[in-house]
Structure formats: structure tokens, C-alpha cells
N, C-alpha and C positions, 0 to 999 in steps of 0.2 A: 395359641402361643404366638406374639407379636414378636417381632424380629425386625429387623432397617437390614437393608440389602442397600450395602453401602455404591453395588457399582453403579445403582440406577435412583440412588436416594429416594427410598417407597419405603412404605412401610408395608411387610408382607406379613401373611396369619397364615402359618403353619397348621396341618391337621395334627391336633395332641396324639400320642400311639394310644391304640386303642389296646387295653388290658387283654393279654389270654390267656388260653389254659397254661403255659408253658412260664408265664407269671409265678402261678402260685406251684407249681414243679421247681421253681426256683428258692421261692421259702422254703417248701419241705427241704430243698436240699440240705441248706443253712439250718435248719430246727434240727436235724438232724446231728449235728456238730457236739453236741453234751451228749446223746446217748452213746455215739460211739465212744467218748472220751471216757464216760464212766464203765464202759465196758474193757476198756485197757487198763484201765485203774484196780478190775477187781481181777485178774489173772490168775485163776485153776488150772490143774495139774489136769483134770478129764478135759474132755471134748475131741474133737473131729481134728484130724491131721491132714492138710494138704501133701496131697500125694504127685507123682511127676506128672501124672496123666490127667488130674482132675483132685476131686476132695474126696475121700472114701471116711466113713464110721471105721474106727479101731478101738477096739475095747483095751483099754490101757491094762498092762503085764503087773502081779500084782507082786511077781519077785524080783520087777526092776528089769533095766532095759536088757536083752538077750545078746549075746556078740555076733557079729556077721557070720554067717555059713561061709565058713573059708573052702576051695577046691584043698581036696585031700592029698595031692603032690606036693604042696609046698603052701607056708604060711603068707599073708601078703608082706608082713613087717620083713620077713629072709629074704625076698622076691626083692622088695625094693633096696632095701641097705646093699643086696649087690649092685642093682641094677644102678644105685646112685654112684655107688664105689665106683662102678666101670667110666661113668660119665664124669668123675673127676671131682666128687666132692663124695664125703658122707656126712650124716646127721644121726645125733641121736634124738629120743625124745627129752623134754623139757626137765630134768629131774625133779622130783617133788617131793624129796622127801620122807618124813614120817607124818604125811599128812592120811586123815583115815579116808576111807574109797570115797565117800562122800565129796570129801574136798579135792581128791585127786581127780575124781568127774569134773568137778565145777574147772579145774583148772586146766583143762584139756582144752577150753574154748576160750575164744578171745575175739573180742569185738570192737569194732571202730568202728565211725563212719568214715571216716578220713578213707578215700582211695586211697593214697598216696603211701597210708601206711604198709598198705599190702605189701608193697618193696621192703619193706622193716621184719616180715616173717622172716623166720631164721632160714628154712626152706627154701624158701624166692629167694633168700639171699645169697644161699650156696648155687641155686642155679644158675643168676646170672653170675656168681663169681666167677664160673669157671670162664668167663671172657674178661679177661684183663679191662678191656677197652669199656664193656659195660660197667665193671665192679667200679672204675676211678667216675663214670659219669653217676652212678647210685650211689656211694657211698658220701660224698657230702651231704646229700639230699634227704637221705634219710633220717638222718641224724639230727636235724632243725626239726624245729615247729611245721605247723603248716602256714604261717604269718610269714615266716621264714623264707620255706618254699614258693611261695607265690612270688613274694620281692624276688625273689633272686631268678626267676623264671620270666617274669617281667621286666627286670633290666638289662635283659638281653633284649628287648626291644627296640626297633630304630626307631627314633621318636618323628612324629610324623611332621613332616614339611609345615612353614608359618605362612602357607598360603592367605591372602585376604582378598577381598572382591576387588581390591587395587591392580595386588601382583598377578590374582586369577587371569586380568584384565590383559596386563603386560606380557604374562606367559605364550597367552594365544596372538601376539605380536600387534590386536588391534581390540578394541571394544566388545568386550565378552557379549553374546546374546541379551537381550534385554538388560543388558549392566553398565553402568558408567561410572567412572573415579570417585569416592569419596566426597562430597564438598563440607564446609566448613559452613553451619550456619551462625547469623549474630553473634547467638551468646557464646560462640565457641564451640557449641556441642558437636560431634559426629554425626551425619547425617548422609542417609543415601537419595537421591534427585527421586520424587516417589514417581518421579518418569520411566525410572530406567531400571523399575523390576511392573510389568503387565501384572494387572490382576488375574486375568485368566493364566496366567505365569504359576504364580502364587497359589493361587486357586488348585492348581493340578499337583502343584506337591505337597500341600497342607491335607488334598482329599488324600493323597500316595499314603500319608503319616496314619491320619486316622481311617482308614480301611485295612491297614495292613497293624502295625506297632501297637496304638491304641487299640487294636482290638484282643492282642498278646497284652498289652499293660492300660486296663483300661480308668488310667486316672487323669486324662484332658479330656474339658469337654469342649465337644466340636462346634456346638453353636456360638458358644459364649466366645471362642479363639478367631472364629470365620466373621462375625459382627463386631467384634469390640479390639481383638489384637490386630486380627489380618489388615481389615480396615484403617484400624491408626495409621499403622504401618503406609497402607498404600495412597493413605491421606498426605502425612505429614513427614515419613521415609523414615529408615531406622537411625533414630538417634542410640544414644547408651542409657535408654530407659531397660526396665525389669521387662516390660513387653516386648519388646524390638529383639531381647536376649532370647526369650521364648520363641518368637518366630523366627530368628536365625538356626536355632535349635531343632524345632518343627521341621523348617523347609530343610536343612540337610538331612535329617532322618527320611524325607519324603522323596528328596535324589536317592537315598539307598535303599529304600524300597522298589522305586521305578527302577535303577540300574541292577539293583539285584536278584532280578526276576527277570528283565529285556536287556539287560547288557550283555558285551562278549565277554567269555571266561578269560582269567586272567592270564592261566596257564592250561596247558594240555600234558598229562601223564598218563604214559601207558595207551596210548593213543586216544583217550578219555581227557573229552574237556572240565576243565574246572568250575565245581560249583560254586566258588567265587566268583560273582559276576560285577561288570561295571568295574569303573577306573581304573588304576593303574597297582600294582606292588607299592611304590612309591605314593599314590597320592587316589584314596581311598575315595568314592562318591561322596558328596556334601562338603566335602574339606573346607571350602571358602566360606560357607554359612556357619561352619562348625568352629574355625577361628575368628572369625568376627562374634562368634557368642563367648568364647574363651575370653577375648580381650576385654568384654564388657564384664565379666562373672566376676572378677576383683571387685569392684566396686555392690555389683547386685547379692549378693551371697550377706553380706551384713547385713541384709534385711531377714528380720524375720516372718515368712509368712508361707502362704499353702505353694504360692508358685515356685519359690525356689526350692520347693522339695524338703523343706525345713517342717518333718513332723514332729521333732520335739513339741513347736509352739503350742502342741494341744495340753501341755503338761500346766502352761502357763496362764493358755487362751480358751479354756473348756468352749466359751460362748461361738467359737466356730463352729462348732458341733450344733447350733440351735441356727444356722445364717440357710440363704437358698442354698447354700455349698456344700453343706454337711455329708452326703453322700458321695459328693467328690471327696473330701478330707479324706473319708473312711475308704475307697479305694487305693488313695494314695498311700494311707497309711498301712494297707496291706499290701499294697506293693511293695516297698521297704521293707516291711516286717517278713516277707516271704523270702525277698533276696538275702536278707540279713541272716537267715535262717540256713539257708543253701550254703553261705559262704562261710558261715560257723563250723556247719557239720562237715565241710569237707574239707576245709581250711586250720580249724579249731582257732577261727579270729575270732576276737571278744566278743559278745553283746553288747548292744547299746543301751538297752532296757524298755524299748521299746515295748517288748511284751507285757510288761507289767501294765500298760494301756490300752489292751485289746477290749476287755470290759469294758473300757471308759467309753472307747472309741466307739463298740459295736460292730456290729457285718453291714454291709454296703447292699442294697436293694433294688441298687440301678433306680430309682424315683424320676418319675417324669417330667421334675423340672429341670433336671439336669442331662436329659436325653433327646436329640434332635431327630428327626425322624430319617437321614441317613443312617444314624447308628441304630436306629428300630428296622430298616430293610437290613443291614448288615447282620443285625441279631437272627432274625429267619431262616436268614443263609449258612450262617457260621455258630450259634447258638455261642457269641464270647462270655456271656453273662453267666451261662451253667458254666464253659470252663472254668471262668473265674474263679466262682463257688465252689466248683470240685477241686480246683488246686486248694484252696484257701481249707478247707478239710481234711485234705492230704499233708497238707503240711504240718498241721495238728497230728495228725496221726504221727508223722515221721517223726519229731517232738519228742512224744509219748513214747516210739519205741525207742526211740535216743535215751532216753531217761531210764526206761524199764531194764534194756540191756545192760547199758553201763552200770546198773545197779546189780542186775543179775550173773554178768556174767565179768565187766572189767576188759579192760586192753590185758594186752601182755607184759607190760610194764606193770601193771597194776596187779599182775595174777599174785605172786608170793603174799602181801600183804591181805589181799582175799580171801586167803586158806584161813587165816582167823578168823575170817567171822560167818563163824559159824550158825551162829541164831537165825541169819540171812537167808543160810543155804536151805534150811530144813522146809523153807514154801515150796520151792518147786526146783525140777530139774530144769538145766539150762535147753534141754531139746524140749520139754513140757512150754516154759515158757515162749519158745520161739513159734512155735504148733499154736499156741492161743493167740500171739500176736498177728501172725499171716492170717487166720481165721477174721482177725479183725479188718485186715485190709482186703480179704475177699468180700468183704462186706461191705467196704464201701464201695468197691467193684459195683457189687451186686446194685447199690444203692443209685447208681447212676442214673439218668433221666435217657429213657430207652435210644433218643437219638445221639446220647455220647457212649453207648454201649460195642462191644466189638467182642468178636468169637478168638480163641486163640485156633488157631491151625495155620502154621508159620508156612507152609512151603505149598504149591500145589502143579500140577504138573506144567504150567505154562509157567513156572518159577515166582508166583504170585505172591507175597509175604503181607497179609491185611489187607484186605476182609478173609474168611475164610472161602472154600473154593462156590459156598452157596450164599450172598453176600446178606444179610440180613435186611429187614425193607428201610432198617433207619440208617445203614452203613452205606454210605455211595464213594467212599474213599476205596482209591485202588491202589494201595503203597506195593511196589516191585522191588523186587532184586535185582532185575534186572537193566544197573544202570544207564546200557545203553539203548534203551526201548525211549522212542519219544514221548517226550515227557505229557501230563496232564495241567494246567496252571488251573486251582481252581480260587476263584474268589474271595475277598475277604480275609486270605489268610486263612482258609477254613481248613487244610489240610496239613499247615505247619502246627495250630493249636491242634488238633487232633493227634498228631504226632508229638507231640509236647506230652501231652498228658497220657496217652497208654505208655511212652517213656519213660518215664518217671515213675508209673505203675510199675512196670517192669524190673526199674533201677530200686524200687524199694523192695519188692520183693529178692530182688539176689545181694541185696543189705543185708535184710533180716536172715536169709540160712546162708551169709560166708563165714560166720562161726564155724558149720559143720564143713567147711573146706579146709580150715586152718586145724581141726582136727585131724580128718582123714589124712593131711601131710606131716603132720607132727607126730600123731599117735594111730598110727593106724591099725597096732596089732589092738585094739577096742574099739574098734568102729562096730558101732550096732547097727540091728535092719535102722533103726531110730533112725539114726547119724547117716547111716548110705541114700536114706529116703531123700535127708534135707538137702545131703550134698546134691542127690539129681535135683531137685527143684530150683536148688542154686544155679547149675550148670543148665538148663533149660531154664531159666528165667537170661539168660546170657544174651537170648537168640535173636538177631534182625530186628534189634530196636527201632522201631519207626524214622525216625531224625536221619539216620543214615542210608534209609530207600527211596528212590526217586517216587514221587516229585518231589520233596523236600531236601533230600541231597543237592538238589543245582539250585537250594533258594538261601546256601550258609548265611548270606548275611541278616538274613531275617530271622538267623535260632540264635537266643539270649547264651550269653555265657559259654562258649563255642572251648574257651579253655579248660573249663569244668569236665566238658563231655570230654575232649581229648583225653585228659589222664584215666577219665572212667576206662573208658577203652584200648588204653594202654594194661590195667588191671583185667580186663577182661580176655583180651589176647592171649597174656602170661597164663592163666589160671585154663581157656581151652586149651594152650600148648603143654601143661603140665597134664593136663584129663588124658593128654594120649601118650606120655612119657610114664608116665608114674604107674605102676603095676593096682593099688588101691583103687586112684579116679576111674583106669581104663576099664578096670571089672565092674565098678557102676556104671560107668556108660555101657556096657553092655549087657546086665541083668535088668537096669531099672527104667534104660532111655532105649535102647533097640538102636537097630540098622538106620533108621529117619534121623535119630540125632545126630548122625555120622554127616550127612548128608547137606542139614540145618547148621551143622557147627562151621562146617567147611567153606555155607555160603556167609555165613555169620565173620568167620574169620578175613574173608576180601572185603564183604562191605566195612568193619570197622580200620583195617588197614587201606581202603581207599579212602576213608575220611581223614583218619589221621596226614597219608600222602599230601592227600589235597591241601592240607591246611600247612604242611609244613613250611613255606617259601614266605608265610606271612604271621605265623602264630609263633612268636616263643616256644609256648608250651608244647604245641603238635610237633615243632623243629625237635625237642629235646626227647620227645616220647618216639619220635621218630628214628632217635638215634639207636635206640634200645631195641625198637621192634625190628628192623633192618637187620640187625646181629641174629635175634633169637629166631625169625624167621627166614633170614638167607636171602635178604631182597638185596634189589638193586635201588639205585636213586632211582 
């Protein structure tokens, strides 16, 4: 592979990556992608039930689900309507009518993906009622969309300083580090003196970007950016070309990777530094590269093409798909199509339609003309190309059970309307349905490529949360709960994508059984073994989410979507502080989770209330969930 190494003008021949087994572990992964699909398509009432402890064989009941063995002092539904009475709200269940058992099952559950909706249960509603101060900050919020919520959560935002490499320059009272004033060339264009940014400068934040970001979003490629963008750049300075945007772009991402791993935190809580690292509250790392791209994006965004992130163009421009780039296309285009997909289901923002071109487009292969052999020693280290592929499947799945549930089972808005239709209901129950769907996602669990594989065994006596306490030979990640243990940095970003993905594992599996929580608070005098099963797996899939145990806790500005996770865990919070309020949750957590869950829940609850803390002084969103959780659990600022 020929290459020009522009700082010594040579032309240098790179060694091609040499193919290995972990290649074609890459295909199967992706080949893999239709069979799971067609097996959530075809959804039976038999099979294997994920249980709180593992997966067990149950031979399904042939007179229909059994009700919970209640203790013989008192019923749970009496137990609770006091116990709510006394705590200042009651609730009854949902009336239904003369609808037949049939349809009064189906409508006992109710499904979102939306977190945000949780706050919308009639339940969670009366409990945060009972604080005046929380009911006035929930009750607008509910009430909107989720397009709604996010605006209105985001324009409590300070908007960030118009810093430029001019003002950058001015603020530090003299000549920024390798930076000098703007000059003006001939034709009038903006341009930087290509003196007064070093290529070894350059050079160390473009490696920061693609070692760390691209290898979480792996759609620049690093040769073709380091030979042909960096280069211009350091040739002839940034003018207001579509390149010069790119590298401005690039190089602030690669200040927040370098500061947000080796900077100081920003603030300190609870004697505990912030995993906010680098710059200021005020004026975030990159800021100068990042408005000098702002200012050029006016003009560069009319262009249609792969760099500006414009994947429409393949609707128009199929023949990109047949160029050297086509593999880059097809990453980029599922980088979009994944985020789009996240911000849907938790947002319920429109579609673009992008998916309707996933066939067209194809799965990305990583192909070796488009991979330099940096990104081949970083693939060794941090294997980003299976994460890729494994998210890129996950998300399909999550899709599919998006569709399946909402078909089977409805929001709560939607329940009444549901009870008609009947023809629907008579495929499966809605805890049948949910049992085959989990079944499917243990599967692609199982499906994993052995070095992205991990054991659940959340806690161990050195407070240890992932690996389990005998670490596997492909698991070398050592995620803690214990915040303040010196931390571990490992390479490449290999412990933030690792933590990304069992997350997300995790967040889809306590998706799929919060139906059976929004049961067990609504109707509890019918909670079956069924329904108490799914609720523990729900409330044990809750635990020590990776993203929030060190070492990934003090690297926030490298996890995508930091607002997302926020409300998650504001949802998660409410639903462990109702498991030990509510008379129904607390007797599943101690028939079907034991003395350990008490234990996991407790550590579970500091680590998602230090994340949320941590974020509060700079996220909207973590500020406004913060205000909620501060109330329901009695903190202090």
C-alpha cells in the first residue's frame, strides 16, 4: 500500500494487514444477522424462560399462567393500598371494563421504549406526587412528546462560548502554543499561516481522534485523513474548504480525547473527582477547532457528499457504493442509521428513512483498502470491528422487539383501543412473547466472538463488578465499583467499547421485562410466578452497568450520548427505590433475588446517583434528573 508521508516528501509502502482468523469470526458475525431476525419474526408461546439466575427449561402450564403464592396473613394488593395510603397517595388498578380475561391480561402490561415515559405510569406518578416540588418539575414533561422533552431539556443549556483561534489566542493574553492570528490570503479566503499549527501538533490529535472516537464510530479513515486532509492542511493552512472543516473537526475531538483521559476533573463531589476531565464548565476541550468548523459548516453542508455525513446521497448516488470508499459509506451509514435508531426509541423522533437502504447499502467488512495498519494494531488490541458488527445486530434486534412489543402488547395510551383486537391477542400471551424475545437476545449474547464475551457475576468480595471473580482468558477488563481505587487507562478505547456494549446488553434486556414491572405496580393482586419471574430479571438486569464503574466513569467525555444514559438512570433509581417501598417488588426481591441483590442494588444505586451528580453542573439533562433524585432519595447538592 503506497502512501506520500507528507512531512519528509517520500513515498513510503506500508505492509497490507495480513488476513486472520478473527476476519472471518467477523463475517460469521454479520451472516448471522437474518437468522436471528427470522427467528423473532416467528415468536411461539413454548420454549425456555430466562430466569433471575440463569435460563432454566419450564414446561409451559396448560390451564394458563398460575397467580403468585401470596403469604397467608394478608393479600399483597391490601398490604399495598395501605401502605400507599399511609405514604400519601392511593391508586387503584387501571379499570377494564367488560373486557374478557383474555383481553384484561393483555392489558395489564404496557410497553415503551421511551425511559422518559416511566414518569407517565399512573404509579410513579402518585409517588413522586406526593412532593409538590417534584410533581411541578414532572408534570410538564410528561405530558409532551419525547421531540418535546429533549428541546425543552436542551434549552436550558448555556450555549457554549464563540471562541476562535483568534480570541483563543487573545484570551491567553499572547500567542496561543503553536497558533497565530487568522491571515487573509489573495483571494480573500481564511486561512491559518500553515506555520503556526507543527505537524507533530497535528499529528498527536488526529492519532488522539482515531485511537480513541473512530474506533466507538469507526467511519474516517485514518490513512486517506493523515495523507491527503492533514497534509493539505499543513501544506497550504486551513482555508473554508470541506477539508480544513474536517480537520478542525478531527483535531477538537482529539483535544477531548487527550483532555479527557489526562486532564484535571472539572469539579470535585463528595470528596470524589469528576469524571469530567479537561477544560473548563465554561469552555469545553477543542472549543477553538470546534468553532472554526461551526463557522465554515454554513457554507460546506450544501454540498452533497460522504464527508459531510450526508447519507441520504446514496438514494441518489448508488455508484458510491462501487468507488475505493464503499466500505467507508456503509460504516457511515450505519453510524447514522444506529444513532437514529437510539434517538427514536427513546425520544420517539421521526425516522428519516434511512432504513429503508440498509439492503441497498449492505454491512461494512472493514476491507483493506480502506484500513491503515494503525487501525490493524488497534483492531488486536480493542477488536472495534466485532464491536461494530455486534452493535450493528443489536440494533436490529432492539428494532424487532420495538415492533413485536408495540404490536403485542401497546403503550398505555394505547391499551383501551387494544382490547378490540382481539384476532391479535389469541398468538401468544404478552409474558410468552417476552420469554421468546429475551431468549433471542441471550442468543446473540451467546453468539459473541469469545474475546467480547463476559460472565455475569456482578459483585465479588474485593467490590469487583466485571469480570466475574475468575476472569475468563479472553476478559482482561477489570470494571470496579469501587470509585475511588486508582484507576486502570487501557488503550485504544478498548474498555469504554467494552463497556458500551454489555450496557446496552443490559439496558435491552430490563426494556424487554419493564412491562412486567408496570404490572406488578398497577395490578398486583395477579401477578403470576410468570410476571414475578420477569419482574426479578428486570430488577437484576438494573445492576452496575459498566459506563458507570471506573475506569470508564472518569473517561465521560468519551461515552456517546451522556443525556440518553442520564434519564436511563434516573428510571432506574425510581423503580430500585419503589422494589423496597412497594410490598409486591420487596417480596420478589426476596423470593426470587436473595440477600446478594440487596447488596448489588445498594452498590448499583451510588454508582448511578454519582453519575447522574457528576454530570449535573454541565448536562441539562443530568441537572433536571438530578433534581428529582435529590428529593426521592434525601441527598444533598
Amino acid at each position: 500500500m503506497l502512501r506520500r508521508s507528507p512531512e519528509m516528501h517520500l513515498d513510503c509502502r506500508y505492509r497490507e494487514p495480513q488476513p486472520t482468523k478473527k476476519d472471518k469470526t467477523l463475517v460469521e458475525i454479520l451472516d448471522r444477522l437474518k437468522s436471528l431476525e427470522n427467528k423473532v419474526d416467528n415468536i411461539s408461546i413454548g420454549g425456555s424462560y430466562p430466569s433471575a439466575s440463569g435460563y432454566e427449561t419450564r414446561s409451559p402450564n396448560p390451564q394458563g399462567p398460575t397467580p403468585l403464592a401470596l403469604a397467608p396473613d394478608a393479600r399483597d394488593h391490601q398490604v399495598r393500598a395501605a401502605s400507599w395510603q399511609s405514604s400519601g397517595g392511593g391508586h387503584s388498578p387501571v379499570p377494564l371494563g367488560h373486557a374478557a380475561p383474555q383481553q384484561q391480561q393483555m392489558a395489564q402490561y404496557s410497553y415503551s421504549s421511551a425511559t422518559y415515559k416511566v414518569l407517565s405510569w399512573p404509579f410513579v406518578q402518585q409517588f413522586l406526587g406526593s412532593s409538590k416540588k417534584i410533581a411541578s418539575m414532572v408534570e410538564p414533561l410528561v405530558k409532551k412528546n419525547g421531540a418535546a422533552v429533549m428541546s425543552d431539556l436542551h434549552a436550558r443549556a448555556t450555549p457554549l462560548p464563540q471562541d476562535t483561534f483568534e480570541t483563543e489566542a487573545s484570551r491567553r493574553g499572547s500567542m496561543a502554543p503553536s497558533m497565530e492570528v487568522p491571515l487573509r490570503n489573495p483571494s480573500g479566503g481564511l486561512h491559518m499561516d500553515p506555520m503556526s499549527f507543527s505537524w507533530e501538533n497535528m499529528h498527536r490529535l488526529s492519532k488522539a481522534y482515531f485511537d480513541t472516537f473512530n474506533l466507538l464510530y469507526p467511519f474516517m479513515d485514518r490513512a486517506q485523513f493523515q495523507t491527503e486532509i492533514l497534509s493539505s492542511v499543513a501544506t497550504n493552512g486551513f482555508d473554508e474548504s470541506l477539508s480544513s472543516t474536517l480537520a478542525c473537526l478531527v483535531l477538537a475531538l482529539g483535544e477531548v480525547a487527550i483532555s479527557g483521559i489526562q486532564g484535571n476533573p472539572l469539579t470535585t463531589n463528595m470528596g470524589r473527582p469528576s469524571g469530567i476531565k479537561g477544560g473548563s464548565l465554561e469552555r469545553p476541550p477543542g472549543l477553538a477547532f470546534f468553532n472554526e468548523a461551526r463557522k465554515r459548516m454554513g457554507f460546506n453542508l450544501t454540498q452533497c457528499s460522504l464527508e459531510n455525513v450526508q447519507v441520504f446521497s446514496l438514494a441518489s448516488n448508488p455508484e458510491e457504493l462501487k468507488s475505493h470508499r464503499a466500505d467507508l459509506v456503509r460504516r457511515m451509514f450505519w453510524h447514522c442509521i444506529m444513532t437514529e435508531t437510539y434517538l427514536n426509541l427513546e425520544f420517539n423522533l421521526p425516522l428519516t428513512g434511512l432504513e429503508k437502504f440498509d439492503d441497498m447499502v449492505g454491512l461494512p467488512d472493514f476491507s483493506a483498502g480502506s484500513f491503515s495498519e494503525e487501525d490493524y494494531i488497534g483492531d488486536q488490541a480493542s477488536h472495534f470491528q466485532e464491536h461494530f458488527a455486534s452493535q450493528i445486530v443489536l440494533r436490529r434486534l432492539l428494532v424487532e422487539f420495538h415492533t413485536t412489543l408495540t404490536s403485542a402488547i401497546g403503550t398505555a395510551e394505547a391499551r383501551q383501543s387494544s382490547l378490540q383486537a382481539t384476532d391479535n391477542m389469541a398468538a401468544a400471551t404478552p409474558a410468552a412473547t417476552i420469554k421468546q424475545l429475551a431468549v433471542q437476545l441471550d442468543r446473540w449474547r451467546g453468539m459473541l466472538p469469545s474475546h467480547l464475551c463476559w460472565q455475569d457475576d456482578h459483585t465479588t468480595s474485593s467490590g469487583h463488578v466485571y469480570p466475574p471473580v475468575v476472569p475468563s482468558m479472553h476478559d482482561s477488563f477489570v470494571f470496579t465499583a469501587d470509585l475511588d481505587a486508582p484507576s486502570v487507562i487501557y488503550p485504544f478505547a478498548a474498555d469504554i467499547q467494552a463497556a458500551i456494549l454489555r450496557t446496552r446488553y443490559y439496558y435491552v434486556r430490563f426494556l424487554l421485562h419493564r412491562p412486567f414491572l408496570f404490572k406488578a405496580l398497577h395490578y398486583p393482586e395477579n401477578i403470576t410466578h410468570e410476571d414475578a419471574e420477569g419482574v426479578a430479571i428486570a430488577l437484576k438486569s438494573t445492576l452496575s452497568w459498566p459506563i458507570t464503574t471506573s475506569p470508564v466513569r472518569n473517561q465521560k467525555r468519551l461515552i456517546p450520548c451522556l443525556y440518553c444514559w442520564s434519564q436511563k438512570f434516573l428510571a432506574v433509581l425510581l423503580i430500585l427505590r419503589l422494589s423496597q417501598q412497594v410490598p409486591i417488588l420487596a417480596r420478589i426481591r426476596a423470593t426470587h433475588l436473595g440477600d446478594r441483590f440487596d447488596a448489588d442494588a445498594k452498590q448499583t444505586t451510588a454508582l448511578y446517583i454519582d453519575w447522574i451528580r457528576d454530570l449535573k453542573d454541565i448536562d441539562p439533562t443530568a441537572r433536571w434528573c438530578w433534581s428529582i433524585i435529590k428529593e426521592v432519595y434525601s441527598l444533598e447538592d
